[in-house]
N, CA, C and O atoms as CSV, one atom per row, in Angstrom:
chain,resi,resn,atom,element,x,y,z
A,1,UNK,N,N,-3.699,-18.221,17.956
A,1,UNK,CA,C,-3.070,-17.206,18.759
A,1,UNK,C,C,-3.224,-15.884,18.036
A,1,UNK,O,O,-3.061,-15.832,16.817
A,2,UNK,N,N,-3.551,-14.748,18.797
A,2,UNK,CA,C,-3.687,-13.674,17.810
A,2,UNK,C,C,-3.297,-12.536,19.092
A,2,UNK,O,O,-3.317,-12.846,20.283
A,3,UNK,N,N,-2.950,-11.185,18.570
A,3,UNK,CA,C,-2.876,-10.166,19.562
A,3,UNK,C,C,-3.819,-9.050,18.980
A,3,UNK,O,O,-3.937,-7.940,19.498
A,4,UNK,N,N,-4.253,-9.322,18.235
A,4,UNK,CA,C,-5.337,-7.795,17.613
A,4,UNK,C,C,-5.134,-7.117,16.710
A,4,UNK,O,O,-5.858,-6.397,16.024
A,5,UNK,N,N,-3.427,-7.504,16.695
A,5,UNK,CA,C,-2.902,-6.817,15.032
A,5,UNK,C,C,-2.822,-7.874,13.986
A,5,UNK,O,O,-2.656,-9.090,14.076
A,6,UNK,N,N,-2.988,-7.060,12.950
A,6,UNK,CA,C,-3.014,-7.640,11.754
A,6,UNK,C,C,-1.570,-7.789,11.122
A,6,UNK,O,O,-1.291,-8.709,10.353
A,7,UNK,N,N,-0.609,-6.733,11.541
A,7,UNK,CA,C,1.063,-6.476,10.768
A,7,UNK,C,C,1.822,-7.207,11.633
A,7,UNK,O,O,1.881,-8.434,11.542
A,8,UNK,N,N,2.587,-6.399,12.714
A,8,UNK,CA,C,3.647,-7.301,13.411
A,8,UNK,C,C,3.036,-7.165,14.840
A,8,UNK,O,O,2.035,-6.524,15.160
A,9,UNK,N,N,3.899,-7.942,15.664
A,9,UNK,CA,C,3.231,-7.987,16.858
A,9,UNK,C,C,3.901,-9.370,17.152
A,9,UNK,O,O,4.841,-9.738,16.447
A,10,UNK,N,N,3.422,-10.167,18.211
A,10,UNK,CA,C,3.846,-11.270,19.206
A,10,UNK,C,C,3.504,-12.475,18.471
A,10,UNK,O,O,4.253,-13.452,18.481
A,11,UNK,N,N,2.180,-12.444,17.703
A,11,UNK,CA,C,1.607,-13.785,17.170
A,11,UNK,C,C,2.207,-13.579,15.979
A,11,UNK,O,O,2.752,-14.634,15.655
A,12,UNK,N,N,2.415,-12.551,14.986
A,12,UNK,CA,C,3.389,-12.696,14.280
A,12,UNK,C,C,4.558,-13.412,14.032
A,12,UNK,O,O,4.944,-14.265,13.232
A,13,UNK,N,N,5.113,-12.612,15.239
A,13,UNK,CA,C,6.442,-13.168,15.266
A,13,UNK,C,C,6.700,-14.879,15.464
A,13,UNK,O,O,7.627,-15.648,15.213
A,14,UNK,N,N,5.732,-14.963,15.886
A,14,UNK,CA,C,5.792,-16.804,16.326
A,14,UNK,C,C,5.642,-17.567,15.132
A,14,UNK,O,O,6.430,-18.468,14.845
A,15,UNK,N,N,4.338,-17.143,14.182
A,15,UNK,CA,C,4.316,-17.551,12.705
A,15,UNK,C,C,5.185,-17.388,11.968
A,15,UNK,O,O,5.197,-18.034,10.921
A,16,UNK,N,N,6.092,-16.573,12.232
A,16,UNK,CA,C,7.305,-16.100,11.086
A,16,UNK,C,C,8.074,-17.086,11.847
A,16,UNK,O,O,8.355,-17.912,10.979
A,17,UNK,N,N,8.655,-17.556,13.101
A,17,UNK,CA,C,9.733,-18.464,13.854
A,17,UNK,C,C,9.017,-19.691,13.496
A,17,UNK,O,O,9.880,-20.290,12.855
A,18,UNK,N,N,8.094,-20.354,13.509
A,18,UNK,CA,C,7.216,-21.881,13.086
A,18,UNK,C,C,7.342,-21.456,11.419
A,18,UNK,O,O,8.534,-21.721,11.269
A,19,UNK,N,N,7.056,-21.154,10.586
A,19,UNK,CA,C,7.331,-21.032,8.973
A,19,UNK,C,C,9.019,-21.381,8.761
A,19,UNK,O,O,9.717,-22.181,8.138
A,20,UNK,N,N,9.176,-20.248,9.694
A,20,UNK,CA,C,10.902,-20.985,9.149
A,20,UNK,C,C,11.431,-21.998,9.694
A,20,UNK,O,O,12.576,-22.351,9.412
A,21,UNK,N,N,10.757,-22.551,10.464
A,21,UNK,CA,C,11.347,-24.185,11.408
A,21,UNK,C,C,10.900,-24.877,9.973
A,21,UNK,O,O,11.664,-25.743,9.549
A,22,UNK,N,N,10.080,-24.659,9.428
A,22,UNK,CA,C,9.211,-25.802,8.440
A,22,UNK,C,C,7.755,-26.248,8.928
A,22,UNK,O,O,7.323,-27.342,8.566
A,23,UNK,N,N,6.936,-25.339,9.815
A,23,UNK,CA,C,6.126,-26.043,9.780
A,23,UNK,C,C,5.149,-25.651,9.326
A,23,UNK,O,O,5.313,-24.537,8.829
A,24,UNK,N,N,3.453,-26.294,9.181
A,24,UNK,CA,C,2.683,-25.828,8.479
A,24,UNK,C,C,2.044,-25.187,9.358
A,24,UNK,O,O,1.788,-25.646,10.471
A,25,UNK,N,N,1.699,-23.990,8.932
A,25,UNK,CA,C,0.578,-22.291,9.730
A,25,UNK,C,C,-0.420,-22.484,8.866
A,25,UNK,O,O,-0.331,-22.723,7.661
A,26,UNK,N,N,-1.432,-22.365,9.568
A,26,UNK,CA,C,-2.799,-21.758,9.246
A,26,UNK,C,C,-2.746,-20.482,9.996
A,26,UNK,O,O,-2.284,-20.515,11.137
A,27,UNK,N,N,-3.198,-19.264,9.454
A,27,UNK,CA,C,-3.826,-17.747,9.937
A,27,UNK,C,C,-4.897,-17.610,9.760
A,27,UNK,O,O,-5.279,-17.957,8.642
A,28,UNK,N,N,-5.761,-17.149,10.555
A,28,UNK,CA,C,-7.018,-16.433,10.212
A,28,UNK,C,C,-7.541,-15.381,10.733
A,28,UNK,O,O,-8.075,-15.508,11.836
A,29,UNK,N,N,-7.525,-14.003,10.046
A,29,UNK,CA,C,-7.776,-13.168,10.323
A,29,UNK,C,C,-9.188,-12.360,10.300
A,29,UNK,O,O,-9.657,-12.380,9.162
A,30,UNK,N,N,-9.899,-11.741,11.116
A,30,UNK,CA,C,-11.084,-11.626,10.622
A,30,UNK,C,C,-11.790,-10.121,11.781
A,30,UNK,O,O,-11.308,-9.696,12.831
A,31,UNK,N,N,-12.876,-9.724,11.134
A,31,UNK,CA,C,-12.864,-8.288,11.988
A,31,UNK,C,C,-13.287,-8.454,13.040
A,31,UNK,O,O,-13.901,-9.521,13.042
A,32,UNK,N,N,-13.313,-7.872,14.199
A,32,UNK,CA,C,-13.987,-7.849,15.884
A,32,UNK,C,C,-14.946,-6.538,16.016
A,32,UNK,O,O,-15.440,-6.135,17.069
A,33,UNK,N,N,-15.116,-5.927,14.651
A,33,UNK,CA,C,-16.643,-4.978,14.901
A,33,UNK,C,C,-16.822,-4.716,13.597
A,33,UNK,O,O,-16.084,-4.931,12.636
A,34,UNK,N,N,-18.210,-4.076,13.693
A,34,UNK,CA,C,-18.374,-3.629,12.295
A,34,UNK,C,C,-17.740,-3.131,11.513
A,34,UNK,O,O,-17.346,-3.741,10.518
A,35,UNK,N,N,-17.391,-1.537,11.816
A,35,UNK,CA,C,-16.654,-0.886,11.036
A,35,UNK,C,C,-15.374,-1.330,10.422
A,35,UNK,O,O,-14.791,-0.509,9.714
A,36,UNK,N,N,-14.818,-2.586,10.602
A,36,UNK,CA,C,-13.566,-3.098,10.327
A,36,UNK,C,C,-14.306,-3.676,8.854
A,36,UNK,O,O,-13.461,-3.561,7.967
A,37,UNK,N,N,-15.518,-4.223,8.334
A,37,UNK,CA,C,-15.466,-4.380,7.149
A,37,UNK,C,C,-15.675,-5.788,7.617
A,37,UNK,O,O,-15.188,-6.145,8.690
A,38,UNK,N,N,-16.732,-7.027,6.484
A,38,UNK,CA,C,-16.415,-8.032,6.797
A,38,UNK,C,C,-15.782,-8.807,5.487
A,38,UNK,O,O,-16.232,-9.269,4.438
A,39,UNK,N,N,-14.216,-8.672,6.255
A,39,UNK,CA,C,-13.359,-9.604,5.349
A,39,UNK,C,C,-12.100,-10.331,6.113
A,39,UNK,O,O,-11.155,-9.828,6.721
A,40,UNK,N,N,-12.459,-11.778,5.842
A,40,UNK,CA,C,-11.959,-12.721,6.764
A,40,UNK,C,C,-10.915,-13.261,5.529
A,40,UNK,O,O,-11.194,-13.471,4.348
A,41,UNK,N,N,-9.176,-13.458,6.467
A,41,UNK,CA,C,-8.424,-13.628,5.230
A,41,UNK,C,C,-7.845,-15.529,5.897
A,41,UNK,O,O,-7.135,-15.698,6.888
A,42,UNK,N,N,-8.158,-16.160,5.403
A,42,UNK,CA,C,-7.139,-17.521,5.914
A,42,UNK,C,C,-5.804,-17.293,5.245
A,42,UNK,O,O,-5.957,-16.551,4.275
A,43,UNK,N,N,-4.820,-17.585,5.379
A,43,UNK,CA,C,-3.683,-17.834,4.911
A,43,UNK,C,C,-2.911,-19.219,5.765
A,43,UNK,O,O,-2.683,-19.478,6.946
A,44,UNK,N,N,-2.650,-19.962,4.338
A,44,UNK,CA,C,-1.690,-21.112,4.550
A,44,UNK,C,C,-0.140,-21.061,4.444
A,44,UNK,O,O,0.305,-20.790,3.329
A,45,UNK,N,N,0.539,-21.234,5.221
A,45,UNK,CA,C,1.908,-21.636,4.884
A,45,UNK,C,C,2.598,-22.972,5.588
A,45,UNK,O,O,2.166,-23.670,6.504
A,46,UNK,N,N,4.224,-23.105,4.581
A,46,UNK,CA,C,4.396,-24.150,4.371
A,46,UNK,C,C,5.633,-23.916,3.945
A,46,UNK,O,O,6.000,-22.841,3.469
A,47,UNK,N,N,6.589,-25.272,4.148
A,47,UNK,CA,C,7.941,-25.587,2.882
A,47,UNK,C,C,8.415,-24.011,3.316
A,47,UNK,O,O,8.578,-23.232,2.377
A,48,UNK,N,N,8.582,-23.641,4.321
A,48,UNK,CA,C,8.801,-22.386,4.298
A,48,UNK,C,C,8.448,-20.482,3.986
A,48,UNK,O,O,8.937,-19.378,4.223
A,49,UNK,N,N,7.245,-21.138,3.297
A,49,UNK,CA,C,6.764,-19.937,2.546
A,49,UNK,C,C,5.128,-20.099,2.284
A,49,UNK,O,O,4.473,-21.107,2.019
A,50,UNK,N,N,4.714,-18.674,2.465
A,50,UNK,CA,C,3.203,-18.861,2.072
A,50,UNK,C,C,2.888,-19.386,1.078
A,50,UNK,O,O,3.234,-19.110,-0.070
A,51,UNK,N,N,2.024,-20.397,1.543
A,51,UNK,CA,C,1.399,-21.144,0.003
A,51,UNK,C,C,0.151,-20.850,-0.512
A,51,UNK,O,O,-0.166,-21.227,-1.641
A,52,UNK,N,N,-0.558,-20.243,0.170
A,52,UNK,CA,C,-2.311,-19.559,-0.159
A,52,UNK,C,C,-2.668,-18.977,0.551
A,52,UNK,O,O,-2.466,-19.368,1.701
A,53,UNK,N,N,-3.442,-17.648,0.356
A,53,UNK,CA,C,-4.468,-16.742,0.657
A,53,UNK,C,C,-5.975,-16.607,0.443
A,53,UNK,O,O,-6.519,-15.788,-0.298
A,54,UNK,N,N,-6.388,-17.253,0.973
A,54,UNK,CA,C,-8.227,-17.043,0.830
A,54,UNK,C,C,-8.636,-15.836,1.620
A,54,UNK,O,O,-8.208,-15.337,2.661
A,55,UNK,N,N,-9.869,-15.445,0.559
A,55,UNK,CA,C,-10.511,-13.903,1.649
A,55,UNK,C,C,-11.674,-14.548,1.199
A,55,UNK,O,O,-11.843,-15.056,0.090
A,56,UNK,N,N,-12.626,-14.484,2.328
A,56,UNK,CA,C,-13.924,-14.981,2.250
A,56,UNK,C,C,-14.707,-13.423,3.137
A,56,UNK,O,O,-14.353,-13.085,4.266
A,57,UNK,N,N,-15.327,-12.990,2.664
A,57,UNK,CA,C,-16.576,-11.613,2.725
A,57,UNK,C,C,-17.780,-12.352,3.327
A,57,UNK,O,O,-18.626,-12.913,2.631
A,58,UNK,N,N,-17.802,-12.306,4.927
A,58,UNK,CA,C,-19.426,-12.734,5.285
A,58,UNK,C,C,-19.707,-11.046,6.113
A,58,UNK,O,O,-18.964,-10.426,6.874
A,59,UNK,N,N,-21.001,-10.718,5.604
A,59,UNK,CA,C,-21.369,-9.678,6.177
A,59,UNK,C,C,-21.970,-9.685,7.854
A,59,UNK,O,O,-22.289,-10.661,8.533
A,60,UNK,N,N,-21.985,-8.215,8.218
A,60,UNK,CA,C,-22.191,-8.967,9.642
A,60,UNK,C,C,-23.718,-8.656,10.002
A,60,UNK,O,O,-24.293,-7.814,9.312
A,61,UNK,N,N,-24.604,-9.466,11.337
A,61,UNK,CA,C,-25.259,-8.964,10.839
A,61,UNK,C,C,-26.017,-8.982,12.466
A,61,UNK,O,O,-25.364,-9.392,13.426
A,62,UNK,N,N,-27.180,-8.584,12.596
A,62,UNK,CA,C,-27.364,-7.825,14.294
A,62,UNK,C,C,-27.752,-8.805,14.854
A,62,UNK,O,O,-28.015,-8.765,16.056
């Protein structure tokens, strides 16, 4: 689920309400054009609280 933002917003808010139930989130964030840079972030959470951040850099390409 995503809305386009990266900070707060709707899909946010749902990950922050499922984290605090206890359950486990996967995020993955990643750019929708060039100029955004290519850096794709996964984040895991869990037990209530983020448990890992991966950034994986694939360039983009035509």
């Amino acid at each position: 689920m995503a809305n386009g933002l990266s900070g707060d917003g709707p899909a946010q808010a749902l990950r922050d309400q499922l984290v605090a139930e206890g359950a486990r989130v996967v995020t993955i964030f990643h750019p929708l054009a060039r100029h955004e840079g290519g850096r794709h972030v996964i984040t895991t959470y869990g037990a209530g609280k983020r448990l890992r951040v991966r950034t994986v850099h694939v360039p983009f390409r035509p």
